[in-house]
N, CA, C and O atoms as CSV, one atom per row, in Angstrom:
chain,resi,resn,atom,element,x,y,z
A,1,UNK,N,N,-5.251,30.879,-0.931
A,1,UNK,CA,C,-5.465,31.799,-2.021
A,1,UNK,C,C,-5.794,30.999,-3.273
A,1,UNK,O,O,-5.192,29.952,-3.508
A,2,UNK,N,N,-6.887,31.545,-4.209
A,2,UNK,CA,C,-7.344,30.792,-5.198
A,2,UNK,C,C,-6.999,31.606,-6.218
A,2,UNK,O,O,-7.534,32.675,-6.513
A,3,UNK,N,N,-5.918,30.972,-6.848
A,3,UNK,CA,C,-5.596,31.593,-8.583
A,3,UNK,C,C,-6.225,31.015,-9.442
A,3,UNK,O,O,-6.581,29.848,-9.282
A,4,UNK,N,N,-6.398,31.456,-10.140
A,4,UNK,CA,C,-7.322,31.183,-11.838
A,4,UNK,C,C,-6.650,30.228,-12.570
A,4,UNK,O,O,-5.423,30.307,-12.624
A,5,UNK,N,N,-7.157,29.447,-13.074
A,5,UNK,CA,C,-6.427,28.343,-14.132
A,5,UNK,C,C,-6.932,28.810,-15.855
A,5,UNK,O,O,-7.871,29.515,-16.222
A,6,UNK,N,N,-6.191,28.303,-16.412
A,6,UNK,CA,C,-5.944,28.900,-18.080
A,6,UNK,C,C,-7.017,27.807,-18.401
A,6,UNK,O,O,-7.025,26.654,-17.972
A,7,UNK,N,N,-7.917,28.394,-19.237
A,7,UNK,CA,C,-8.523,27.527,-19.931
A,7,UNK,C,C,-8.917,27.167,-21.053
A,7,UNK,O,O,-10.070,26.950,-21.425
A,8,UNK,N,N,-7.640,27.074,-21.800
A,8,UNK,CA,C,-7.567,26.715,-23.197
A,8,UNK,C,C,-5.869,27.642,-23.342
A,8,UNK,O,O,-5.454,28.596,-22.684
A,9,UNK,N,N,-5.133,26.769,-24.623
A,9,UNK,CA,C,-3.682,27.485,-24.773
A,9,UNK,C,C,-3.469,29.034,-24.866
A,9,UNK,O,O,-3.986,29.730,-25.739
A,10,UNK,N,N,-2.546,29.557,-23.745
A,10,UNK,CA,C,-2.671,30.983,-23.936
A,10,UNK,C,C,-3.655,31.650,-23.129
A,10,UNK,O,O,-3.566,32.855,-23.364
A,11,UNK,N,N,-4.754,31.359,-22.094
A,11,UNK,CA,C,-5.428,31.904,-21.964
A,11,UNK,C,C,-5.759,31.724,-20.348
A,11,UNK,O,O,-5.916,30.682,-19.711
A,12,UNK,N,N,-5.797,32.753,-20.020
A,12,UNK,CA,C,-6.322,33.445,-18.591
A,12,UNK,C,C,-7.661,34.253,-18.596
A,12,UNK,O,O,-7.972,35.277,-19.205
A,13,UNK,N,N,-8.545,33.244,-17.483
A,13,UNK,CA,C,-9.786,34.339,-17.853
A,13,UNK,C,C,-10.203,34.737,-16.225
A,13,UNK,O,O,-9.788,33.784,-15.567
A,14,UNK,N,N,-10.666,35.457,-15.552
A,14,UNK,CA,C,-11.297,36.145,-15.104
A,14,UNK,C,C,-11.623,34.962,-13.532
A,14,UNK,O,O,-11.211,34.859,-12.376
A,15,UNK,N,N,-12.468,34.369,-14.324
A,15,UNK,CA,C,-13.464,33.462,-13.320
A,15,UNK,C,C,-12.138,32.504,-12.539
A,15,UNK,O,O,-10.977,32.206,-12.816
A,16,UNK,N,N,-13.049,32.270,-11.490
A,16,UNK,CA,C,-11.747,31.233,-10.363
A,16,UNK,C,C,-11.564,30.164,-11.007
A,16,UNK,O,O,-10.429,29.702,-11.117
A,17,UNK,N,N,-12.724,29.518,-11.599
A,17,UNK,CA,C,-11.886,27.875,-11.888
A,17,UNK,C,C,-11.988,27.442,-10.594
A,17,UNK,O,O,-12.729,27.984,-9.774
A,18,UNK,N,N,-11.001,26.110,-10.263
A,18,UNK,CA,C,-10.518,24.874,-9.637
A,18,UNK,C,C,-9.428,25.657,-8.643
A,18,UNK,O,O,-8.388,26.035,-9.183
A,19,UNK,N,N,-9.559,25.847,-7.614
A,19,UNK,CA,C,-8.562,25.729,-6.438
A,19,UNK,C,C,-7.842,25.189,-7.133
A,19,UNK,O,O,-8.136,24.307,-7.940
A,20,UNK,N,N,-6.332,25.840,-6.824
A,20,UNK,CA,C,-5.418,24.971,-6.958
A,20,UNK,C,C,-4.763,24.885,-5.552
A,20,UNK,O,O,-5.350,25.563,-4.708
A,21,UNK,N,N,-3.700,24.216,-5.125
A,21,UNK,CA,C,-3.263,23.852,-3.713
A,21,UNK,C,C,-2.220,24.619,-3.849
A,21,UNK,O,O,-1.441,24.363,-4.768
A,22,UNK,N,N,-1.924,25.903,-2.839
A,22,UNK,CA,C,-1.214,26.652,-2.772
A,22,UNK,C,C,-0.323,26.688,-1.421
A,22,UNK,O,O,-0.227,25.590,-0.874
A,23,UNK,N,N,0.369,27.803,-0.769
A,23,UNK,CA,C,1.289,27.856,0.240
A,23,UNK,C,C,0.329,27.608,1.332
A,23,UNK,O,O,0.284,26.670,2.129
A,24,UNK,N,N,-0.414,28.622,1.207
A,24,UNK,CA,C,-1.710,28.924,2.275
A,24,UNK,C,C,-2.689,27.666,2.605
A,24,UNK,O,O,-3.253,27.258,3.620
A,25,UNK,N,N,-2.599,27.198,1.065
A,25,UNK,CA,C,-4.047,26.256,0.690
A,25,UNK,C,C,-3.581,24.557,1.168
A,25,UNK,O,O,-2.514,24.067,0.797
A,26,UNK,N,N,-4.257,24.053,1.756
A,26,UNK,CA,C,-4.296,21.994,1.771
A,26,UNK,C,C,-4.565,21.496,0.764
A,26,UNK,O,O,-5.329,22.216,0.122
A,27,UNK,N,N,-4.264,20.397,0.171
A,27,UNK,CA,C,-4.926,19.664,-1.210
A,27,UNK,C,C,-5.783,18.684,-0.286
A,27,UNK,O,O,-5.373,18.317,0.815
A,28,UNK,N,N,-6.904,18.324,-0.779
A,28,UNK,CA,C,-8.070,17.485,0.085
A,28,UNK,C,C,-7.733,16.412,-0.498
A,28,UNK,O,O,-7.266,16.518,-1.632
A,29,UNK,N,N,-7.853,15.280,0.018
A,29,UNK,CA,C,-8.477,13.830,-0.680
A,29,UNK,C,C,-9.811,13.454,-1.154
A,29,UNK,O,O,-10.969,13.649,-0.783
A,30,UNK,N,N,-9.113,12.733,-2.283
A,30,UNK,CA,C,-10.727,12.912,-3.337
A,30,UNK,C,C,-11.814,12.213,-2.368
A,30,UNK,O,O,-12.950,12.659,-2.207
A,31,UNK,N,N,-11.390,11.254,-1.854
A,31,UNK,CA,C,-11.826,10.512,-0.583
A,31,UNK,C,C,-12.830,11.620,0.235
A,31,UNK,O,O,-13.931,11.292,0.677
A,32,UNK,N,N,-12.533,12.332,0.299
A,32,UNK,CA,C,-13.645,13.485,1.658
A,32,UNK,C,C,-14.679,13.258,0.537
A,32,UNK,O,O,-15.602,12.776,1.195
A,33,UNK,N,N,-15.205,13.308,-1.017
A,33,UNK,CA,C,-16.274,13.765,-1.877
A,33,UNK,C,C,-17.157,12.344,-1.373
A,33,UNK,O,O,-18.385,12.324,-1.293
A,34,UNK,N,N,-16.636,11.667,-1.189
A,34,UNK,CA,C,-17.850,10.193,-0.705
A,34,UNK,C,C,-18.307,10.207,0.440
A,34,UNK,O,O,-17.864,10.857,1.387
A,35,UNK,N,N,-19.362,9.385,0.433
A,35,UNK,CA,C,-19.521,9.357,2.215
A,35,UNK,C,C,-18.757,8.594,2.468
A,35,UNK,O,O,-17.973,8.084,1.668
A,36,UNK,N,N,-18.871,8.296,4.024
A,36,UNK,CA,C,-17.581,7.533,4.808
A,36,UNK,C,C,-17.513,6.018,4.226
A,36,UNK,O,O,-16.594,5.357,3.743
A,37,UNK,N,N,-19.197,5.697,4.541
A,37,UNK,CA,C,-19.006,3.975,4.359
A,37,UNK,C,C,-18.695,3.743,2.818
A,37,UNK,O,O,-18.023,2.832,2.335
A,38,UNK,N,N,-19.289,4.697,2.214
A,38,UNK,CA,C,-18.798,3.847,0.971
A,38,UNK,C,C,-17.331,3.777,0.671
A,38,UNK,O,O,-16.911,2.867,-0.043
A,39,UNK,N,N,-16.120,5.136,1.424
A,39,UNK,CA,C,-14.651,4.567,1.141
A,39,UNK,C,C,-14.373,3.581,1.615
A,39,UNK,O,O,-13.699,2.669,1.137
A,40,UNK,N,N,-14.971,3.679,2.825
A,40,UNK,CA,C,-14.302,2.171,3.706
A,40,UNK,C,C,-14.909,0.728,3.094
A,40,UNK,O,O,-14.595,-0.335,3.629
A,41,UNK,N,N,-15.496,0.758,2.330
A,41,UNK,CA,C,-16.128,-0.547,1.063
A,41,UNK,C,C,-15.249,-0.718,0.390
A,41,UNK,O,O,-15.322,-1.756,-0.268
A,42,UNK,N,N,-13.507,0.485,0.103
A,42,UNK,CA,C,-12.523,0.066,-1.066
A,42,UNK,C,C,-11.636,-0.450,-0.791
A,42,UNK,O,O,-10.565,-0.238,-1.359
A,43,UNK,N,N,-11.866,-1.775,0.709
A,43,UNK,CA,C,-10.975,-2.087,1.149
A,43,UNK,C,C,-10.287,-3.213,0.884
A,43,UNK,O,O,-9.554,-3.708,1.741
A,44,UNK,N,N,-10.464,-3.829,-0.511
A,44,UNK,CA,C,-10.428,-5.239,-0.729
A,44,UNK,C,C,-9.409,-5.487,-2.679
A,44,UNK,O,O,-9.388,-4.765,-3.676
A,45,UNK,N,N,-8.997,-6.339,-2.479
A,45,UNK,CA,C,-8.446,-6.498,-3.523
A,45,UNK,C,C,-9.597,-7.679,-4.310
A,45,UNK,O,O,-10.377,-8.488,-3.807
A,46,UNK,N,N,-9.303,-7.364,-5.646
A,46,UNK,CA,C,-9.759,-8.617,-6.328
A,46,UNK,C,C,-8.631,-9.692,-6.776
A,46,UNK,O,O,-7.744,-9.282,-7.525
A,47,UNK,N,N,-8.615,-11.127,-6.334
A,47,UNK,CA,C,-7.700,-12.026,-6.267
A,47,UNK,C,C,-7.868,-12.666,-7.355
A,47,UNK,O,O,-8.781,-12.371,-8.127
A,48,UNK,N,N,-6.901,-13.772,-7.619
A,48,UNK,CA,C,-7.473,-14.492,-8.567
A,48,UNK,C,C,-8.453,-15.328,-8.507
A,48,UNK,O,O,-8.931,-15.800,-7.475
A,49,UNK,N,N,-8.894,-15.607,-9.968
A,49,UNK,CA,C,-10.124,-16.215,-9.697
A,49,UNK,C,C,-11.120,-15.261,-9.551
A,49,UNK,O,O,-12.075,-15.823,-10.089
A,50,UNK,N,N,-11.579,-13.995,-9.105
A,50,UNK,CA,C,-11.713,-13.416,-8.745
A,50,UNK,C,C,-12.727,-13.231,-7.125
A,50,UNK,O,O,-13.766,-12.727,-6.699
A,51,UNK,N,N,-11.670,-13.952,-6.742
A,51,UNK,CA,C,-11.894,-13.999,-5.195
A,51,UNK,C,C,-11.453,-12.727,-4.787
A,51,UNK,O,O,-10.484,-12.180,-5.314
A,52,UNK,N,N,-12.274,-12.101,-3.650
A,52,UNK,CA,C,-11.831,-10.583,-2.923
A,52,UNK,C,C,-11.151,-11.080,-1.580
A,52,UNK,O,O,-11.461,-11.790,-0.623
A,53,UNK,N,N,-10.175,-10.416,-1.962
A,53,UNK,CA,C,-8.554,-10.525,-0.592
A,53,UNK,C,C,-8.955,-9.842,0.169
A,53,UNK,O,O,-9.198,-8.878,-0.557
A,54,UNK,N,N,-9.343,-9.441,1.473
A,54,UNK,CA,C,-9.103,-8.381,2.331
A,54,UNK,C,C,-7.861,-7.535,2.173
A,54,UNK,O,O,-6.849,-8.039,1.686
A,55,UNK,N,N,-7.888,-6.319,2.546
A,55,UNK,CA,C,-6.362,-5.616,2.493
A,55,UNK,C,C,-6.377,-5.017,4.053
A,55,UNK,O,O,-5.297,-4.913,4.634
A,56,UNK,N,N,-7.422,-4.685,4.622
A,56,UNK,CA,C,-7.626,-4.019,5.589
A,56,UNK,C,C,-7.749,-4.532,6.840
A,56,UNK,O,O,-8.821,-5.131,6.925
A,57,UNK,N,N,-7.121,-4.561,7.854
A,57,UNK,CA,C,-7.240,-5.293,8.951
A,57,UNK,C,C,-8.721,-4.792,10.052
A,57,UNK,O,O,-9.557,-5.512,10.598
A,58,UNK,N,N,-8.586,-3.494,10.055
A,58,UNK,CA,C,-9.821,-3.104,10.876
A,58,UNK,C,C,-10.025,-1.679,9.801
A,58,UNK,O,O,-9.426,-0.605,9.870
A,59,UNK,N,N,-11.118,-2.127,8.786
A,59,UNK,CA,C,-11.718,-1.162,8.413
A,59,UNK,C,C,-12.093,0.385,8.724
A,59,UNK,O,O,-12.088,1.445,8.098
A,60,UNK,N,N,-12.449,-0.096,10.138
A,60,UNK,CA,C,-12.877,1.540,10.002
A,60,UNK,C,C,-11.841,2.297,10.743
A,60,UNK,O,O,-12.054,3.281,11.450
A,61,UNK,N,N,-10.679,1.728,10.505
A,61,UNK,CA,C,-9.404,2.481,11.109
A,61,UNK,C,C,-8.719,2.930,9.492
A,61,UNK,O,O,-7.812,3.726,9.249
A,62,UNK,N,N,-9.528,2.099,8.563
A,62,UNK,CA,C,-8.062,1.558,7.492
A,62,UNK,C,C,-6.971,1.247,8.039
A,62,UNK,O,O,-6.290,2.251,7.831
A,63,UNK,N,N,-6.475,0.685,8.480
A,63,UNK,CA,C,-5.270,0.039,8.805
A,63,UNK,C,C,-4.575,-0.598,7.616
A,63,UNK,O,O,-4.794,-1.787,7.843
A,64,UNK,N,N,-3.792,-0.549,6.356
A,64,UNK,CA,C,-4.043,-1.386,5.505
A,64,UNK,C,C,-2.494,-2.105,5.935
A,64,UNK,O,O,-1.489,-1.699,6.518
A,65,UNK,N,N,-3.046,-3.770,5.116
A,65,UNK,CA,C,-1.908,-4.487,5.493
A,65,UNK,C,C,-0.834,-4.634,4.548
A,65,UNK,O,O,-1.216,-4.626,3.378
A,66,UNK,N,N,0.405,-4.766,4.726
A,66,UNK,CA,C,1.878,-4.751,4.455
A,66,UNK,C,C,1.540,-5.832,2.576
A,66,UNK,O,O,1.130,-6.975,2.373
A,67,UNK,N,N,1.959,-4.753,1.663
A,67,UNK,CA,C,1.807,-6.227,0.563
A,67,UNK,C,C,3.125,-6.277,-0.411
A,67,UNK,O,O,3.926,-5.345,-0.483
A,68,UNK,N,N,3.220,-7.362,-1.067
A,68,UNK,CA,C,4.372,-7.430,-1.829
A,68,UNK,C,C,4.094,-7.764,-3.000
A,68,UNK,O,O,3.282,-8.686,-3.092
A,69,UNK,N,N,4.661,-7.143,-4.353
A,69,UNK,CA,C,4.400,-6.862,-5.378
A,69,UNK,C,C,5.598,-8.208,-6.148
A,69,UNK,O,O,6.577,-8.634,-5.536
A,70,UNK,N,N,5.273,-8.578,-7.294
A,70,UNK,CA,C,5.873,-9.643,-8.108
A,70,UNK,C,C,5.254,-9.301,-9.868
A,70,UNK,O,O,4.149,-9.578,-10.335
A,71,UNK,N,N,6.178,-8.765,-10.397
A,71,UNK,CA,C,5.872,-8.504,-11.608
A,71,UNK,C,C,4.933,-6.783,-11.641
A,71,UNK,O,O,4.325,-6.317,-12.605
A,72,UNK,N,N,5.100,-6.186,-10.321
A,72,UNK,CA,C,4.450,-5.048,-10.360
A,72,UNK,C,C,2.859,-5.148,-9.823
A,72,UNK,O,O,2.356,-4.096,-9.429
A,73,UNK,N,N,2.305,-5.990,-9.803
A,73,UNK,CA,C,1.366,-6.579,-9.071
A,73,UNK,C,C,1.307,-7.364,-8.017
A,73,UNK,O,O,2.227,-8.156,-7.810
A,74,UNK,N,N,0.122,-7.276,-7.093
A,74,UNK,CA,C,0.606,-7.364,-5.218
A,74,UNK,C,C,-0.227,-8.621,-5.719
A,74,UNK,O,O,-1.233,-8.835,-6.395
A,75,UNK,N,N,0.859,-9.424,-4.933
A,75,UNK,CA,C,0.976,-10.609,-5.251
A,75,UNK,C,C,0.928,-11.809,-3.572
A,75,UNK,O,O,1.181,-13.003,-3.411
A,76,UNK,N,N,0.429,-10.583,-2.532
A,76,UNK,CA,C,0.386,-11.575,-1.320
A,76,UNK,C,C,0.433,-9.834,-0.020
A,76,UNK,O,O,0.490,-8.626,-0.251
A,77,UNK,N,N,0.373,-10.632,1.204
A,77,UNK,CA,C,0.632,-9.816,2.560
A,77,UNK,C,C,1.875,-10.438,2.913
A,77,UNK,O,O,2.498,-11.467,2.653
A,78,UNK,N,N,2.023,-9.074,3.832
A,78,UNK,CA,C,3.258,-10.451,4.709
A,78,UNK,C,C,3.204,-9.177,6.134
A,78,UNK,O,O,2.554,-8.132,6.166
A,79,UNK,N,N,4.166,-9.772,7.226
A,79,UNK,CA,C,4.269,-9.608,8.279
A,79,UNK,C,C,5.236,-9.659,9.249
A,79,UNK,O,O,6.068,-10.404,8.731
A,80,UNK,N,N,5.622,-9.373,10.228
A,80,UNK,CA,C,7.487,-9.493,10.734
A,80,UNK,C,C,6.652,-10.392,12.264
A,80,UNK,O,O,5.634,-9.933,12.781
A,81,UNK,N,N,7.175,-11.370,12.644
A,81,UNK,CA,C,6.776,-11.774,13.754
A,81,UNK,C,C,8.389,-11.874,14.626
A,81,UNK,O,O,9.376,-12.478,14.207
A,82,UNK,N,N,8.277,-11.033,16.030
A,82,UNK,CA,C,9.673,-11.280,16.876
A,82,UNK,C,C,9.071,-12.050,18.002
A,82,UNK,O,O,7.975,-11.973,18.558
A,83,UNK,N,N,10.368,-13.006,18.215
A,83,UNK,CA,C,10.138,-13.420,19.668
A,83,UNK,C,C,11.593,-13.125,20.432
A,83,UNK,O,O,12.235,-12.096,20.220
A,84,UNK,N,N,12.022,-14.174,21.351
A,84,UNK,CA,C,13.143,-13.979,22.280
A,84,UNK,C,C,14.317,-14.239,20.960
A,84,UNK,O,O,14.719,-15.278,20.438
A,85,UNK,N,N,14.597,-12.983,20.743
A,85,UNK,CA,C,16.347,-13.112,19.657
A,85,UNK,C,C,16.093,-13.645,18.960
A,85,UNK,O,O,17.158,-14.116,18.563
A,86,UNK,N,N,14.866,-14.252,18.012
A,86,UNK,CA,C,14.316,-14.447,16.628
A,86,UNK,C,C,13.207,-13.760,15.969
A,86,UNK,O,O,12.081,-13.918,16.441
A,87,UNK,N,N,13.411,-12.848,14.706
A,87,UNK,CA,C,12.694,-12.279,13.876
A,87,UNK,C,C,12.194,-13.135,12.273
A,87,UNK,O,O,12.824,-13.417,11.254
A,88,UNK,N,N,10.950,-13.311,12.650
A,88,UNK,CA,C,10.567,-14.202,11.124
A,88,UNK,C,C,9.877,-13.360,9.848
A,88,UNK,O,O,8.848,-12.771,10.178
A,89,UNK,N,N,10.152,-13.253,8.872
A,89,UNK,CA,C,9.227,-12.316,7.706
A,89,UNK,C,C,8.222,-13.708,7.304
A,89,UNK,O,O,8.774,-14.701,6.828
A,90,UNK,N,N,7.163,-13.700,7.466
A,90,UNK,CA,C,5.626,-14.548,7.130
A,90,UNK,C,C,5.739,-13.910,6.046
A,90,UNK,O,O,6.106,-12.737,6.102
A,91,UNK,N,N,5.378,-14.682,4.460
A,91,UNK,CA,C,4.781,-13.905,3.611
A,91,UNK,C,C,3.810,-14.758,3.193
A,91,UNK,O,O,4.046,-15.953,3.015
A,92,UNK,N,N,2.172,-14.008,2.927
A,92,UNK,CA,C,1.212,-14.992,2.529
A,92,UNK,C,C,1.023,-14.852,1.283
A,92,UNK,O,O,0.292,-13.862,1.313
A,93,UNK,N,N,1.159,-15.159,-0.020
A,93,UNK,CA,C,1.005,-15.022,-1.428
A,93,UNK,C,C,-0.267,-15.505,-1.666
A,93,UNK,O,O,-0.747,-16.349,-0.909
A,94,UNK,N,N,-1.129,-14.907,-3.008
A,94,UNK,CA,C,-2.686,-14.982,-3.052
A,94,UNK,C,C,-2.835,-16.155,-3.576
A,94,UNK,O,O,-3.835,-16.860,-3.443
A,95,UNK,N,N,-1.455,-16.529,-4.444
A,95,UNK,CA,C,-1.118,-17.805,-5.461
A,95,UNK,C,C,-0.137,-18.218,-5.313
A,95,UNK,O,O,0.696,-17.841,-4.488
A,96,UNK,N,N,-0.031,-19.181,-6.178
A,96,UNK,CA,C,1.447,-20.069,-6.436
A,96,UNK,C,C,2.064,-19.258,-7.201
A,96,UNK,O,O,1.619,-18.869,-8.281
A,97,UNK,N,N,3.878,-18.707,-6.374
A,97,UNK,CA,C,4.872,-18.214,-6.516
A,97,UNK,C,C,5.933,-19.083,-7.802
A,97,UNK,O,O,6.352,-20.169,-7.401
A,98,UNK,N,N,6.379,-18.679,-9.283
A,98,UNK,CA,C,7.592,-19.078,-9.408
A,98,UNK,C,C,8.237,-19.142,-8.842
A,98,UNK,O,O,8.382,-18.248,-8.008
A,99,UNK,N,N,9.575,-20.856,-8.904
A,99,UNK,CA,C,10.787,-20.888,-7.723
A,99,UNK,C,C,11.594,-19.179,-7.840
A,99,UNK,O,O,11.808,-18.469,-6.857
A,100,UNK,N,N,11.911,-18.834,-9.180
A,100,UNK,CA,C,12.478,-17.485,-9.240
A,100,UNK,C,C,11.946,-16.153,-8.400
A,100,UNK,O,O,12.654,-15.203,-8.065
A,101,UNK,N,N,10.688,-16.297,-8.172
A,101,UNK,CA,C,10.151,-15.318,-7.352
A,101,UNK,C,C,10.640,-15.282,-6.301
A,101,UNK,O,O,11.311,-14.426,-5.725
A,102,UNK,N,N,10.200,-16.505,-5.968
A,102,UNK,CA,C,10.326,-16.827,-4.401
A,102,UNK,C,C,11.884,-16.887,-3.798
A,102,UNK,O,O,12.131,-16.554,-2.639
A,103,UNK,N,N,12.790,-17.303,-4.633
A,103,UNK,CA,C,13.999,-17.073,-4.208
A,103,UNK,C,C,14.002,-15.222,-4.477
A,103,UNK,O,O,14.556,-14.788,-3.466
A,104,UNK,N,N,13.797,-14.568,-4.972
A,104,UNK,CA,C,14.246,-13.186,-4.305
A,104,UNK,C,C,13.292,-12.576,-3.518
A,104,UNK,O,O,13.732,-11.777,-2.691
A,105,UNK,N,N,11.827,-12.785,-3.571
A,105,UNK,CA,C,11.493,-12.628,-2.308
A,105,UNK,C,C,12.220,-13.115,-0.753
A,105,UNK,O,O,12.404,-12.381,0.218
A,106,UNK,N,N,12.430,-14.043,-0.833
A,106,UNK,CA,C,13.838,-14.472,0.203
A,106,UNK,C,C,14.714,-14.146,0.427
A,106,UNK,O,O,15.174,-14.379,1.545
A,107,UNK,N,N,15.311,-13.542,-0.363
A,107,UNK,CA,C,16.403,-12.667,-0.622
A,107,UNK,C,C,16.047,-11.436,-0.396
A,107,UNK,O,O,16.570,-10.966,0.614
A,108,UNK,N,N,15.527,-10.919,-0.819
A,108,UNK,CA,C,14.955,-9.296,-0.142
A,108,UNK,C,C,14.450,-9.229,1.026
A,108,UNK,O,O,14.819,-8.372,1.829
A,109,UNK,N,N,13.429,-10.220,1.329
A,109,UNK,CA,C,12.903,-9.824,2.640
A,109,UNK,C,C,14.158,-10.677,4.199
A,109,UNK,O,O,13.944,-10.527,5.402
A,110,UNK,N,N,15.172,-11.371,3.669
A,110,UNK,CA,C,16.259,-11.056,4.447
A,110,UNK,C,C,17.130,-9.647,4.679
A,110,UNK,O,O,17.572,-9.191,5.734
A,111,UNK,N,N,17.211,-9.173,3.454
A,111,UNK,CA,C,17.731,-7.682,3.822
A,111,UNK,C,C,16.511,-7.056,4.709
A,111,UNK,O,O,16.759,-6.910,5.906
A,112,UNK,N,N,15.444,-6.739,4.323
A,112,UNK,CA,C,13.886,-6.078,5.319
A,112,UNK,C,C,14.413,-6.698,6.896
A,112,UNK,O,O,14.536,-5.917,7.840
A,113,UNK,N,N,14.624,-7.780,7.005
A,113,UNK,CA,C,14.916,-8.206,8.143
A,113,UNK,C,C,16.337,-7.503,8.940
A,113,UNK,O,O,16.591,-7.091,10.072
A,114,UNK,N,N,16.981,-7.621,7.791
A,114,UNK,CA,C,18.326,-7.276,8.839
A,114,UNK,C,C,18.669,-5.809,9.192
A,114,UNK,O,O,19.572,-5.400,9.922
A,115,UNK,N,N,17.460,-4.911,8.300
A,115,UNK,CA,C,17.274,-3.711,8.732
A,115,UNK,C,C,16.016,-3.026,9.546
A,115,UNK,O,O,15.739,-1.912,9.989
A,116,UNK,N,N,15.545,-4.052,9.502
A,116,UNK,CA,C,14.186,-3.625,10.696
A,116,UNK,C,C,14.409,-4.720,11.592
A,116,UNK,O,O,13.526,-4.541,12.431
A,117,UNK,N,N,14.949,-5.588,11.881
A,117,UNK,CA,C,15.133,-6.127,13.429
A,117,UNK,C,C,16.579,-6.396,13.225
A,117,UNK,O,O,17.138,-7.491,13.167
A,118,UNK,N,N,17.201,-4.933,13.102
A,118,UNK,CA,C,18.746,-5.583,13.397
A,118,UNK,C,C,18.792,-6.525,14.631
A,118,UNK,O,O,19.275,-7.657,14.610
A,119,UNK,N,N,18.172,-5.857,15.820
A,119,UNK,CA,C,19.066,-6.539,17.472
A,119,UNK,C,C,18.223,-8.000,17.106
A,119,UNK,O,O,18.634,-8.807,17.940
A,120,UNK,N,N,17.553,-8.453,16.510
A,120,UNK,CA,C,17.587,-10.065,16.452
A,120,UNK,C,C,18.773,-11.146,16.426
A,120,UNK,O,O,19.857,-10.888,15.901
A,121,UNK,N,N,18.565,-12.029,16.862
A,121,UNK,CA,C,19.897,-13.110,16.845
A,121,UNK,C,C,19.737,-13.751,15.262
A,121,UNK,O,O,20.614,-13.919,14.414
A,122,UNK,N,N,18.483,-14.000,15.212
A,122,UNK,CA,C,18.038,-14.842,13.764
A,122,UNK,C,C,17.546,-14.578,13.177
A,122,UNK,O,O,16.640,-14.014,13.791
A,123,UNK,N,N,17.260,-14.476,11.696
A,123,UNK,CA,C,16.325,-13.853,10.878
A,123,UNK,C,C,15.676,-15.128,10.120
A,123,UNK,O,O,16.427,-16.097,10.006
A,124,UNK,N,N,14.762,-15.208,9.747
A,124,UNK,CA,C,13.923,-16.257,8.910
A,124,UNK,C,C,12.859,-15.425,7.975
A,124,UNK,O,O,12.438,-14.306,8.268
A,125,UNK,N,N,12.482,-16.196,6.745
A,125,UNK,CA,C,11.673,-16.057,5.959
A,125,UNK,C,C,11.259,-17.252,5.630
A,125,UNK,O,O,11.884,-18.298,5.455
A,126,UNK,N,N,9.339,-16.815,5.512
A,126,UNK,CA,C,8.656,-18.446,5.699
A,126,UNK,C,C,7.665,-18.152,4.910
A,126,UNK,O,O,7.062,-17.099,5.115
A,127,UNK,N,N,7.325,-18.901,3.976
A,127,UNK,CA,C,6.146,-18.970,3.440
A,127,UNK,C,C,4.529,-19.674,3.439
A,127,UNK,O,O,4.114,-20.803,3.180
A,128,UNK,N,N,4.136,-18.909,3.694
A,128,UNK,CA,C,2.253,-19.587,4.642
A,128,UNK,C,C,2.156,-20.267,3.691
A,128,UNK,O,O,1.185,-21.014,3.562
């Protein structure tokens, strides 16, 4: 169902306006207004330097990969690798980490560990 939006303070007019997303209604992704290839082109970060990071492992799945933020900005990927009763957190950073970072990245992604591979014997965090 499409209700009318106010357009200007106080005011209801007549004409539909803008879908809004209702009980009935889906909200679309702005994403459907492009063609395909060009979303799947927004798959990349700009790094420093301004080198472009991949984010996407297989594009035309989007798959996007796991990232970790430092100061609010993604600051690397990372990854959980298990083998027989050892779980490792890989983290790849785009740059050079402060020691302060990096000790609570270590620190956090030991907790990530001990709650996503509890039944591991060992947990590790390693930096590429």
């Amino acid at each position: 169902m499409c209700r009318p939006v106010a357009h200007g303070p106080g005011r209801r007019d007549s004409s539909p306006g803008p879908a809004l997303p209702g009980r009935d209604r889906r909200a679309l992704p702005l994403l459907r207004r492009r063609s395909r290839p060009a979303a799947l082109r927004l798959a990349a970060l700009r790094g420093p330097g301004g080198a472009r990071t991949p984010l996407a492992l297989d594009v035309a799945a989007l798959l996007i990969r796991p990232t970790f933020l430092v100061d609010g900005f993604v600051a690397g990927v990372w990854r959980v690798e298990q083998t027989r009763g050892a779980a490792v957190l890989a983290l790849e950073p785009f740059g050079t980490l402060r020691a302060g970072d990096r000790a609570a990245l270590t620190e956090e992604g030991g907790r990530l560990l001990a709650f996503a591979t509890a039944s591991a014997a060992s947990h590790e965090v390693r930096f590429a």
